[in-house]
C-alpha positions in Angstrom: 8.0 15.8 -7.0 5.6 13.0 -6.3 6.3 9.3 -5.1 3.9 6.4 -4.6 4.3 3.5 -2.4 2.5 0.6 -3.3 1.7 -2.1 -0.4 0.4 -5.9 -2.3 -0.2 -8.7 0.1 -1.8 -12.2 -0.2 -4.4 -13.2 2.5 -4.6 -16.6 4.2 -7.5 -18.9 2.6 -10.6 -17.3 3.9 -9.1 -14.4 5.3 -9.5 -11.9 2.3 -12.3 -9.9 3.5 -10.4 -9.6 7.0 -7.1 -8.3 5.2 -9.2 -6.0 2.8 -10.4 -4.1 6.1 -7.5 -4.6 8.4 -5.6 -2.6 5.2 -8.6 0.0 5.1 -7.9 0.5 8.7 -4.2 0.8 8.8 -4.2 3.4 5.8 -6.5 5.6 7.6 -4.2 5.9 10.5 -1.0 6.7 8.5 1.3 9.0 10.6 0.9 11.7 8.1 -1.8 12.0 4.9 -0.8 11.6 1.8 -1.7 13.6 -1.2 -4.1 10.2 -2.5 -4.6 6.7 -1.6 -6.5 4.0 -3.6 -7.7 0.5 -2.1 -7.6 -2.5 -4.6 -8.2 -5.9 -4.5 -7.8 -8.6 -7.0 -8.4 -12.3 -7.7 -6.6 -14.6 -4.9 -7.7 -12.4 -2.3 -4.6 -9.8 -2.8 -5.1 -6.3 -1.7 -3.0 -3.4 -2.7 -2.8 -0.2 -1.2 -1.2 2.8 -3.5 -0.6 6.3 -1.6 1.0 9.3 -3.3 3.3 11.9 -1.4 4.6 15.5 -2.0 8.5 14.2 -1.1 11.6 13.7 -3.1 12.7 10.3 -3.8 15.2 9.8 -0.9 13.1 10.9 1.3 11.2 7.5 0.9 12.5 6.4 4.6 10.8 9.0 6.1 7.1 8.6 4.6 4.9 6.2 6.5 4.2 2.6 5.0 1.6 0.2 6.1 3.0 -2.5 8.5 3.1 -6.3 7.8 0.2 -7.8 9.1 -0.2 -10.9 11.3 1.4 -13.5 9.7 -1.4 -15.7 10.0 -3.7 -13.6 8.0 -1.2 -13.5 4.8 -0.1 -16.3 2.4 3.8 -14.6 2.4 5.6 -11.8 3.0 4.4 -8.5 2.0 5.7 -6.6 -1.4 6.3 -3.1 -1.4 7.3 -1.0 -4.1 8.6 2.6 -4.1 8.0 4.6 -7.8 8.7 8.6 -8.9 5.8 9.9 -10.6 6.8 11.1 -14.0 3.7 12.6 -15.5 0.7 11.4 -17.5 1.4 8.5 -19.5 -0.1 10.2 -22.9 2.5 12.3 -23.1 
């Protein structure tokens, strides 16, 4: 089975950039690999990292998750979400 953990959070006015690489950085450093991870960013300088693992859904607690960062640098609290993979969506 696949999972994906997704990781959003908001940067502090004029911290975008800053979060964007601080993000980079802690997703390379992961305590294990996972089988992909994406970087994205969006309007509002929000930054969402997305990593797939080989793992069964329960095992969620024992897959490695970016941390929160300073508070300083973010606008609010990080959002996390935690999805099964269910196939292509074309059928």
């Amino acid at each position: 089975m696949t999972v994906a953990l997704m990781w959003e959070a908001r940067a502090a006015e004029g911290r975008g950039a800053e979060l964007l690489e601080w993000a980079r950085a802690r997703a390379a450093e992961l305590a294990r690999e996972p089988l992909r991870s994406e970087l994205l960013r969006a309007p509002q300088d929000r930054v969402l990292v997305l990593t797939w693992w080989d793992a069964e859904y329960d095992e969620l607690s024992e897959l490695p998750e970016l941390p929160e960062p300073d508070a300083g640098m973010i606008t609010r609290p990080v959002h996390r979400w935690r999805f099964e993979s269910l196939g292509p969506a074309g059928g």
